[in-house]
C-alpha positions as CSV (number, residue, x, y, z in Angstrom):
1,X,157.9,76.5,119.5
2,X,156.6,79.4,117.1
3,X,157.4,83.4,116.8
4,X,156.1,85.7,114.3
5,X,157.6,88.7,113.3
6,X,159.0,90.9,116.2
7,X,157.7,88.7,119.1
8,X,159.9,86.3,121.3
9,X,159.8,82.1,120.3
10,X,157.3,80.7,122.8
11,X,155.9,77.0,123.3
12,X,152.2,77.5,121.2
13,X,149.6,77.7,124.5
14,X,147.8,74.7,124.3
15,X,144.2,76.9,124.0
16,X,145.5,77.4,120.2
17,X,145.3,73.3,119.5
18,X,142.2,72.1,117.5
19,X,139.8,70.1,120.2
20,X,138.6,67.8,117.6
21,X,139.3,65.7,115.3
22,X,137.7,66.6,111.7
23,X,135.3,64.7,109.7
24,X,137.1,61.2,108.6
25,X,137.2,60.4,104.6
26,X,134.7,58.4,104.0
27,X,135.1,55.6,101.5
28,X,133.3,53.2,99.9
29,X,133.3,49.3,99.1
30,X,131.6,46.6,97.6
31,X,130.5,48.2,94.2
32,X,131.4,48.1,90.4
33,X,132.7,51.3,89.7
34,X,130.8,50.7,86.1
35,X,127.5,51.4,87.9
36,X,127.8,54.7,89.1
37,X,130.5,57.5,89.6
38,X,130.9,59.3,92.7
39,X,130.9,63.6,92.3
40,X,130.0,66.5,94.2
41,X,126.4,67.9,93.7
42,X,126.4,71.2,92.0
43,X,123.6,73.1,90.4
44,X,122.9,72.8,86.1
45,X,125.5,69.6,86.9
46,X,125.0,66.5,84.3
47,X,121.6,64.4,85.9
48,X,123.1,61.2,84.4
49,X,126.7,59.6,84.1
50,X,126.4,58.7,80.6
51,X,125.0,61.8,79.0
52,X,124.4,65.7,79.2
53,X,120.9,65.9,77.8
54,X,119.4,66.2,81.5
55,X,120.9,68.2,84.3
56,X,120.0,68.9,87.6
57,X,118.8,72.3,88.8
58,X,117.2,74.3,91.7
59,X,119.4,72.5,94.2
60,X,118.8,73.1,97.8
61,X,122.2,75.5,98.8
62,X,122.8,73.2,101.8
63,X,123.4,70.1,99.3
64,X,125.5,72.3,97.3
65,X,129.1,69.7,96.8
66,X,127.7,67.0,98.9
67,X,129.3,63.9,97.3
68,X,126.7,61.9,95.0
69,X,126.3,58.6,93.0
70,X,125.6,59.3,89.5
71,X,124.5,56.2,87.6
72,X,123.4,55.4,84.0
73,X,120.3,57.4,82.6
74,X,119.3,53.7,81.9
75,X,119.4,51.5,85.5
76,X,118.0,47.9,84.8
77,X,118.7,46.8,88.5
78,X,116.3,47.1,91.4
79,X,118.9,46.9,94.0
80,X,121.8,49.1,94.6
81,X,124.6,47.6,97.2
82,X,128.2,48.8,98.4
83,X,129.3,49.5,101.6
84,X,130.7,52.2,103.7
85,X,133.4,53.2,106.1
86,X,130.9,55.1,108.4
87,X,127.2,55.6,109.1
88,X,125.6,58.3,106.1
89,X,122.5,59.6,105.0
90,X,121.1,59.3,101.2
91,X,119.0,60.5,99.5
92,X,117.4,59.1,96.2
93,X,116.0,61.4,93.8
94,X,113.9,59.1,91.0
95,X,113.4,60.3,87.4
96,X,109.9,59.6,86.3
């Protein structure tokens, strides 16, 4: 039941109920949080985890707070691992 301001309570009319369900959280697993930090992508932002000489510009709006892995300017691995809680997209952007 709902009312708002001079109108009669009513049952809310089922048209008013979201249809869907939103997006789920998505989490990750499988990592070592040392590696890399998780963030949200934001133009002028910090390039690197570990230091603020190099940061990220020009940014495409739509990636604008997409969530990110920031590692280490310094990455001696070839292989980055960790799962996920549902199927994503990434995209790797290489410093040269």
């Amino acid at each position: 039941m709902w009312h708002i301001k001079d109108q009669p309570e009513e049952v809310v009319p089922p048209h008013f109920f979201y249809q869907t369900v939103g997006n789920p959280v998505l989490k990750l697993y499988d990592y070592d949080s040392k590696d890399f930090s998780l963030s949200y992508m934001r133009d002028f932002d910090n390039a690197f985890k570990d230091e603020a000489t190099y940061k990220m510009a020009d940014i495409p709006v739509m990636y604008n707070n997409f969530v990110q892995l920031k590692f280490d300017s310094i990455y001696d691995d070839d292989v980055v691992e960790f799962r996920t809680s549902g199927a994503i997209t990434i995209y790797i952007a290489i410093w040269e």
